[in-house]
C-alpha positions, 0 to 999 in steps of 0.5 A: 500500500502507497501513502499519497498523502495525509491531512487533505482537507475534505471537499465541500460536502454534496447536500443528498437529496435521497433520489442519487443514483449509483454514480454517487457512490462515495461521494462525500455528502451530508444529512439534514433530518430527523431521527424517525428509527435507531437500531442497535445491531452491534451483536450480530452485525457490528453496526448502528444505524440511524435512519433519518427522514429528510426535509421535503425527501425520504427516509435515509439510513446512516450507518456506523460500523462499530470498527470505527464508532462506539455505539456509546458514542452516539446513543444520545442521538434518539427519535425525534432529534433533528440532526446533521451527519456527514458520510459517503453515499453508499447502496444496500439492496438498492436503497441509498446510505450514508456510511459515517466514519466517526461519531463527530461526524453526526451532531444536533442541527439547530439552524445554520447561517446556510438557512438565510441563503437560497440559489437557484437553479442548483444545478444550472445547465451550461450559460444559465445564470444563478439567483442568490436570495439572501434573508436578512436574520431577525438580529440584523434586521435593525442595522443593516447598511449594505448587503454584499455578495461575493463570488468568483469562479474555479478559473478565479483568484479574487471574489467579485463583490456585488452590492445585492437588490433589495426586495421591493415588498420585503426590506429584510429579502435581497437578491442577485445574480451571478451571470451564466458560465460555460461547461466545467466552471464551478462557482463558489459564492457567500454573503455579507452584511455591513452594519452602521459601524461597519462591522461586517458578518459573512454568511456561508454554509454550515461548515463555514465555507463558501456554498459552491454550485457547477456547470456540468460537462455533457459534451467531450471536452478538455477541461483544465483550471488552474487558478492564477497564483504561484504556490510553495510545495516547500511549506506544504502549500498544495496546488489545486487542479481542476479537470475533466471532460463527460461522464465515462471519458478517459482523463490523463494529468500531466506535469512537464517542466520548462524543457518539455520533459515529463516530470509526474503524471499524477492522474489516470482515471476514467471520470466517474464524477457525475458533472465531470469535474474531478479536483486534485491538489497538487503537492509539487513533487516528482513520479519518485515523490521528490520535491521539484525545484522552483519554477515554471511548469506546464499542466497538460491534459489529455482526455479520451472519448472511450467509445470513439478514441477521439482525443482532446487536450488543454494546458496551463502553466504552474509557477512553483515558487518560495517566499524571498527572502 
């Protein structure tokens, strides 16, 4: 067994809905309901599971394998408890599941500042444009000066800041939108409000980052984003890459230095993501796990349509660089 790293920080978590398929199988997700069963099968099947009847979904087993969860660590979780978990979906006899790996990963839900903050579509098709609706909390109501929205996309280094438009009917309800993008581009957004001292509070989701939404690739593409920054694999800085083309297509990721010579080839991969985006944080070494020395890099991807071997590729630049001293 290869190590290929330690102390990745986990992806934005898919909000499940309860209607995925199997192409969402280990997809890291999250939970919101409420507790409707428990049943203690550590006996006979070594597990705990919960099931958990989601807002406006159906019910959801979460399921804990007592190898890695005590049942006496989440046993004060009972029916009628409105709870959060995260997991990786799972399939058992057809029906979806969440598996959890620790009991941190469930806790109470008492609302979050996710729960002022609505966009739709979630799921934009190409060039379709995103509304952000913002309801200002009842503790804010009174001292409100500007409402602000910030936004960028993966091809991005700053957020965009957009003074959001007060409702016409309801001064307590904001709107605005983020134009259309193109295939493969995701978005990430969040709120702020700037209060007559100029105190500013910012509004993201639940697990205090920014919400995020996708443009899906549905046609055969070569889809590479880099974001316009240097990075230092000296200080354990990573460099993330973002990359696809359609569901089933074949995806080669390479890195070659200024010369032209192959340095890594750090993915090789069918894409199995649904919306064909497929995230890799790169750590600036070599095939044989070494450190590359400072400077200029090219990204070079190729994909493959697996049906028709027709090929398509794209490349950016990656400056690899240390702080001056």
């Amino acid at each position: 067994i290869t190590l290929l790293s330690e102390n990745e920080n986990l992806p934005s978590a898919h909000s499940l809905a309860g209607n995925e398929d199997t192409t969402w199988i280990g997809t890291w997700s999250k939970v919101i309901g409420t507790i409707t069963d428990v049943w203690n099968a550590s006996e006979d099947n070594h597990f705990y599971k919960i099931t958990a009847d989601l807002d406006d979904g159906p019910e959801v087993d979460l399921m804990f394998w007592n190898s890695a969860v005590s049942p006496d660590s989440i046993s004060q979780y009972i029916v009628g408890d409105k709870i959060s978990c995260f997991g990786v979906i799972t399939f058992y006899e057809g029906a979806i599941q969440l598996t959890c790996g620790y009991a941190e990963d469930i806790d109470y839900y008492s609302g979050g500042e996710s729960d002022y903050i609505t966009f739709e579509p979630e799921s934009p098709q190409a060039e379709e444009p995103v509304t952000v609706t913002f309801t200002v909390p009842d503790t804010c109501q009174n001292d409100v000066k500007y409402v602000f929205l910030w936004w960028k996309t993966n091809r991005d280094y700053d957020f965009i800041q957009e003074e959001m438009e007060q409702d016409y009917n309801d001064e307590n309800l904001y709107k605005k939108s983020i134009p259309g993008q193109s295939q493969g581009t995701a978005v990430s957004f969040y709120v702020s409000i700037t209060d007559s001292s100029n105190n500013v509070t910012n509004f993201m989701t639940d697990e205090n980052k920014p919400f995020t939404y996708s443009y899906p690739v549905e046609d055969f593409k070569a889809i590479l984003n880099i974001p316009a920054k240097p990075f230092n694999p000296f200080i354990g800085e990573t460099f993330l890459i973002e990359f696809g083309s359609k569901y089933g297509d074949k995806a080669i990721l390479r890195i070659y230095n200024s010369e032209g010579k192959l340095v890594s080839t750090p993915q090789n991969l069918i894409v199995s993501n649904p919306n064909g985006l497929i995230q890799y944080e790169w750590n600036g070494r070599d095939r044989n796990n070494k450190l590359l020395s400072i400077g200029l890099y090219y990204c070079y991807l190729e994909v493959i349509d697996t049906e028709s071997g027709a090929k398509k590729t794209a490349k950016a630049p990656i400056v690899v660089g240390a702080p001056l001293k």
